[in-house]
C-alpha positions, 0 to 999 in steps of 0.5 A, a space after each residue: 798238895 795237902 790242903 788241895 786234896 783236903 779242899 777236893 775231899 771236903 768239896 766231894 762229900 758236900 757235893 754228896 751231902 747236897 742231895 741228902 739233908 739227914 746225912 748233911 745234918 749228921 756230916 755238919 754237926 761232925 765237921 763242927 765238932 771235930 774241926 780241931 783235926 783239921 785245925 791243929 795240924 793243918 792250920 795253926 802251922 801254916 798260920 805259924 809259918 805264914 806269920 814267920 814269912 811275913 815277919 822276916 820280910 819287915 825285917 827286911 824291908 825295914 833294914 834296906 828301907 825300901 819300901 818308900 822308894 817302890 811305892 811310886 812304881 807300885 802305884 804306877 803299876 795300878 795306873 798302868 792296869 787301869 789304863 790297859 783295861 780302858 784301852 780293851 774297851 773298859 768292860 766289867 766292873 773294876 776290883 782289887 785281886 786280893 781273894 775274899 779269903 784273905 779277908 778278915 771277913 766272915 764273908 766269902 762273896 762271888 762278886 769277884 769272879 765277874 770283876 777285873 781284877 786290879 792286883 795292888 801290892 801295897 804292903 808296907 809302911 812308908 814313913 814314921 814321923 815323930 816330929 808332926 805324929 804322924 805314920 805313912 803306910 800303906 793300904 795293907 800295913 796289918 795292925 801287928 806290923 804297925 804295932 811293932 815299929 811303931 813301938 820302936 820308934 816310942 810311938 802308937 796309933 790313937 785307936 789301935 784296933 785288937 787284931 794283929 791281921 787288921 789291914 790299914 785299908 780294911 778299917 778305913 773302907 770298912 770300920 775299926 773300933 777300939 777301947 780307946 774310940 771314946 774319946 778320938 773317935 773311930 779308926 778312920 777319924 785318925 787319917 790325915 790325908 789320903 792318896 787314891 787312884 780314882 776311875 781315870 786311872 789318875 792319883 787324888 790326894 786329899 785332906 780335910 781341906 784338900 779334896 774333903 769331900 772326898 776325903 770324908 767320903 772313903 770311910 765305909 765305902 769298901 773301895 767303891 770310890 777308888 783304889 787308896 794306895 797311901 794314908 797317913 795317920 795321927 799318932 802319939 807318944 807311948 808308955 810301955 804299960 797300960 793298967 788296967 781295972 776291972 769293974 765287975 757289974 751284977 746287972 745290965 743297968 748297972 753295967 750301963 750306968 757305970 759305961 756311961 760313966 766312964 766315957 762320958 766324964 771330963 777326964 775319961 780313961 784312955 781305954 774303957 771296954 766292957 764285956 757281958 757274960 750272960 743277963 747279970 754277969 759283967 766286967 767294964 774295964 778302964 786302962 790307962 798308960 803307965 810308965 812303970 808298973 807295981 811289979 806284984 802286979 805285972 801280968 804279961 798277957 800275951 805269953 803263950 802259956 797265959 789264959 785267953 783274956 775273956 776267960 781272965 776277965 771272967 774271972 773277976 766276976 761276983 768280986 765285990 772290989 775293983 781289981 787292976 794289973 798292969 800289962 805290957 802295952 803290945 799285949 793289951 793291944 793285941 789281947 783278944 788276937 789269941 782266942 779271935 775274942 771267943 771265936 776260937 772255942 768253938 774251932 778248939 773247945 779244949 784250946 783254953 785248957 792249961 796243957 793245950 796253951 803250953 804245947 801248942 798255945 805258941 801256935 795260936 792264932 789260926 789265920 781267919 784266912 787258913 780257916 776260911 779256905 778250909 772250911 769247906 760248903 757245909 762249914 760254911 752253912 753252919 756259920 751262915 744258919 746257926 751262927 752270928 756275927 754282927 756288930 751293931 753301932 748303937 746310940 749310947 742313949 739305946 745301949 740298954 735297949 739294943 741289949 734286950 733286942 741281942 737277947 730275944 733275937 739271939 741269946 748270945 754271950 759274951 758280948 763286946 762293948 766299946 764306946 765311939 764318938 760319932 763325927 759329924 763329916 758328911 760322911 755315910 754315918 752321922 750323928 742325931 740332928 740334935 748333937 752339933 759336933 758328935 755323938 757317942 755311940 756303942 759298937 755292941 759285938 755279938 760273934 756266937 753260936 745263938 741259944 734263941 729257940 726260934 732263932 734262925 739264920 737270915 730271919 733273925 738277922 733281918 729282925 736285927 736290921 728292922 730295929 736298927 733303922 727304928 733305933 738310929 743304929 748302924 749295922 757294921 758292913 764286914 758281916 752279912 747284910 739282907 736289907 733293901 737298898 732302899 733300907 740300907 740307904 735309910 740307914 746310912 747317908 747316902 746323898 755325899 756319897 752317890 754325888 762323888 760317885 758320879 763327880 769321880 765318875 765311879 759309876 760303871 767302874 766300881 762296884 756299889 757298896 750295897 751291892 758289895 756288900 749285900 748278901 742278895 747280890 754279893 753272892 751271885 
């Protein structure tokens, strides 16, 4: 009842803010300012209770060991809803249910509404094995969930992407990046095998041998060849610490020696990550597992109570020596959940602050999805026109460049890195014809309130793009994308793709991942 009427109310004043720019600017900026009122009281308990929820319910699925033994009904219930839709005269494109606010995506597009929509309970995982390291779940097993039992059981994934609400499918149809991708690649190159319901309603596994087309085909492309009910994934034995060091840098050429460096050498770190916090200020971060730790420099992250883990590694700026401390290894994984990076500072500027991270910091994260659903029309412009958030997958032989184009078009900080090696598939993304195997590239996060002055919304974001496809570098899709098709398709390989659309008789069934994903289109 409470968010309803918030939602009705927020609903009416835009509508009235519409028609009136002067006041819409003054509503915008108060909204943005003060949406702390809204967040605190609202958000962060029902994110809280949310979690709860979901918490107890693995518990119990875990305790009755359930889930296994209902996959293959849920599976058949998306095959029978296939099939119902077939025998109506197959009208209408084909989507999952799952509303575009329950997505960790900034984006909340339209194309939905015009779909039939395939409702897919497949939230669980399905089977541990430590024999032949490897995990089953299914396609919305989030991170936080797979974190925890895989814990249990002494084990955890290669590349363990930071966000707890980070869903198995949504890594895999969209990308996942980590600290640890230098050296195993991206999230995606973890899978093994794949189960899926294609366009005739039948199940296709495959593997890198079985189907393989197909199977290097999945990967980025946001559900547009079939719906993935099952994936099993590579996993390793874990230590229960990770320490850590911190390399402070005083100059972009410093920072990009030292990254090149570390992830390119023969024995790199397990984990390498670097964070810039404006033109000379930097940290690169290298990790390692360890089995024990030197107890004076134990620091548990994750406590409630601690600071946000971009403000304590900005805290080893202009250090003139690598510091390190050891962290428990669940909290380094999910260092940045907390603070959504630094996202969550313009939400609760004051959240960092030692009385607020005492109270009310066991409240911490607000679910993207709650802020989302209450952000309201004129939020949502703000975000859209005066805010950025992009990840851009840059050749590592570029990183220092893509940096110069980031400030001139943005002027954003702080900025993520994280190395990846690049995998020569088949699949949408390849690597430069002169690498045989792969390539490493850099995921370069920009996720702020741009200080440019000519920076503007859409324009800037399209000077963006114009230089990705000049410079081999691929623009992650969960965020908005303005190019052409016929750009997009420059940008990404396209000929796999579009032969197993029609092999799979996609066409007509599925939405197109330009069209899924494209602003133009994926709005209307």
């Amino acid at each position: 009842m409470l968010i309803g009427g918030f939602l009705i109310l927020i609903s009416v004043i835009g509508g009235v803010a519409s028609n009136n720019r002067r006041f819409a600017l003054w509503l915008t900026d108060l909204l943005i300012q003060y949406r702390w009122l809204i967040v605190i009281p609202v958000v962060l308990p029902l994110s809280a209770l949310f979690d709860i929820y979901w918490y107890f319910r693995y518990l119990v699925v875990v305790r009755m060991r359930s889930a296994p033994l209902k996959h293959a009904e849920r599976v058949a219930d998306i095959q029978a809803q296939i099939k119902v839709w077939r025998d109506n005269g197959s009208e209408g494109l084909l989507c999952t249910a799952r509303p575009t606010w329950l997505c960790m995506s900034p984006r909340l597009s339209t194309y939905k509404k015009k779909c039939n929509q395939i409702k897919i309970e497949l939230q669980d995982i399905l089977e541990v094995d430590t024999v032949n390291k490897v995990v089953t779940v299914e396609p919305l097993v989030n991170m936080g969930h797979l974190t925890r039992e895989l814990k249990a059981h002494g084990h955890t994934l290669l590349v363990t992407p930071e966000f707890e609400d980070l869903t198995v499918g949504g890594l895999i149809a969209g990308y996942g990046v980590e600290g640890s991708s230098h050296k195993y690649g991206l999230f995606c190159d973890l899978v093994e095998w794949y189960e899926v319901v294609i366009a005739d309603g039948s199940v296709v596994e495959c593997t890198r041998e079985q189907n393989a087309e197909l199977f290097h085909s999945l990967p980025w492309s946001y559900g547009s060849l079939g719906f993935i009910t099952a994936v099993r994934l590579r996993i390793r034995p874990v230590k229960p610490w990770v320490h850590l060091q911190y390399h402070p840098t005083n100059t972009w050429e410093e920072m990009v020696s030292k990254f090149e460096e570390f992830t390119m050498c023969e024995n790199a770190p397990e984990f390498v990550e670097a964070i810039l916090y404006d033109t000379e200020r930097g940290v690169l971060m290298t990790g390692e597992y360890a089995d024990q730790p030197e107890y004076s420099k134990i620091n548990s992250i994750g406590w409630w109570f601690k600071p946000w883990f971009y403000k304590h590694v900005e805290s080893f700026c202009g250090n003139d020596h690598v510091a390190d401390e050891y962290i428990p290894v669940r909290q380094y994984y999910h260092r940045h959940t907390r603070s959504i990076f630094w996202e969550l500072e313009l939400i609760v500027p004051f959240g960092n602050s030692a009385w607020f991270r005492y109270l009310l910091g066991w409240l911490l994260p607000p679910k993207v999805a709650f802020l989302k659903l209450t952000q309201g029309e004129l939020v949502r412009k703000y975000y859209e026109e005066q805010h950025v958030v992009q990840d851009l997958l840059v050749p590592l032989t570029e990183l220092k460049s893509s940096l110069e184009m980031c400030h001139e078009i943005f002027e954003v900080y702080p900025i993520w890195l994280a190395a990846h090696k690049l995998f020569r598939t088949g699949g949408m993304l390849k690597p430069g014809d002169e690498y045989k195997d792969w390539e490493m590239y850099v995921d370069v996060g920009i996720w702020n309130v741009p200080k440019a002055k000519d920076f503007d919304g859409r324009e800037s974001v399209r000077r963006m793009e114009r230089w990705a496809l000049e410079h081999r570098t691929y623009q992650t899709l969960y965020a908005d994308t303005y190019m052409s098709r016929e750009e997009f398709w420059r940008m990404f390989s396209g000929d796999l793709y579009h032969k197993l659309r029609k092999q799979y008789n996609a066409e007509g069934v599925f939405m197109d991942v330009y069209d899924k994903v494209c602003r133009q289109v994926a709005y209307k």
